[in-house]
N, C-alpha and C positions, 0 to 999 in steps of 0.2 A: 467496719461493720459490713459484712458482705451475706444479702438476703441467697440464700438457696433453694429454687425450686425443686420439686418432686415432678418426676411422670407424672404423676394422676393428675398435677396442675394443668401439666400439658396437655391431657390429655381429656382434660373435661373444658379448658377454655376450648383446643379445637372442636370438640362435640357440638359447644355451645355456637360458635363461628361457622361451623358446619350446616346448623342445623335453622341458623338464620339467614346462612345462605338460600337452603332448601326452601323455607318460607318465599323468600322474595324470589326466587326464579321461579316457583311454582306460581305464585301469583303474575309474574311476567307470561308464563305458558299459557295460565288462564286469557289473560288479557289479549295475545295473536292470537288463541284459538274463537274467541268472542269476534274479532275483529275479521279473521276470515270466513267466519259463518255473516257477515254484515255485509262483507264485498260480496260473497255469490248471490244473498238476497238482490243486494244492490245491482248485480249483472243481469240478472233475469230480470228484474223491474227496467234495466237499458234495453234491453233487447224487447221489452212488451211496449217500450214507448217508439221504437223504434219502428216495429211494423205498423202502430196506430198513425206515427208522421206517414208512412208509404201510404198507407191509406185513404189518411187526409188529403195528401200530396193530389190522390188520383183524386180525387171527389173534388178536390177543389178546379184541377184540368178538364173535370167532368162540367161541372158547373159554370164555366167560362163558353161554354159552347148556350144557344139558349132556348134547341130542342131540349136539352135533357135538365135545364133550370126547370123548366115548364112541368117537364113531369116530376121530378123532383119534390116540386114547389106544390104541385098537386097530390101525390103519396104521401109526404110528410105534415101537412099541416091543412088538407085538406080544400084548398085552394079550390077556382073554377072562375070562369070565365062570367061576364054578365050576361049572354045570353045560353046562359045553358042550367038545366038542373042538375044538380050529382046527389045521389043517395049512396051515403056511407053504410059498408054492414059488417060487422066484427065478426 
């Protein structure tokens, strides 16, 4: 008993293998292109934490000295000595 296929078998299971291929590689494409729109987000979010660390870095060098604590401490939150007045004006 010996089954004999036709082209058209062959040539609609490859359509069908083909065409399932295409499914799942396009879903693979989808998924690096997702992924590298994530890492440049993610790069530019390293690179905006990176100058806020520089920044801190100097404020905190700044801050270690205790002329510029004093004024610091007086700009930001409004500080002043006991014998003095300060009026604040926005």
């Amino acid at each position: 008993m010996k089954i004999e296929l036709s082209r058209r078998f062959w040539w609609i299971t490859t359509g069908i293998v083909g065409l399932f291929m295409l499914v799942f590689v396009g879903q693979n494409l989808l998924h690096v292109w997702e992924l590298k729109r994530d890492i440049a987000r993610l790069e530019e979010e390293e690179e905006l934490y990176l100058e806020r660390i520089a920044k801190d870095s100097t404020l905190v060098e700044q801050l270690s000295h205790d002329d510029y604590l004093e004024e610091y401490a007086r700009e930001q939150f409004g500080m002043q000595r006991a014998d003095e007045e300060v009026f604040i004006m926005k």
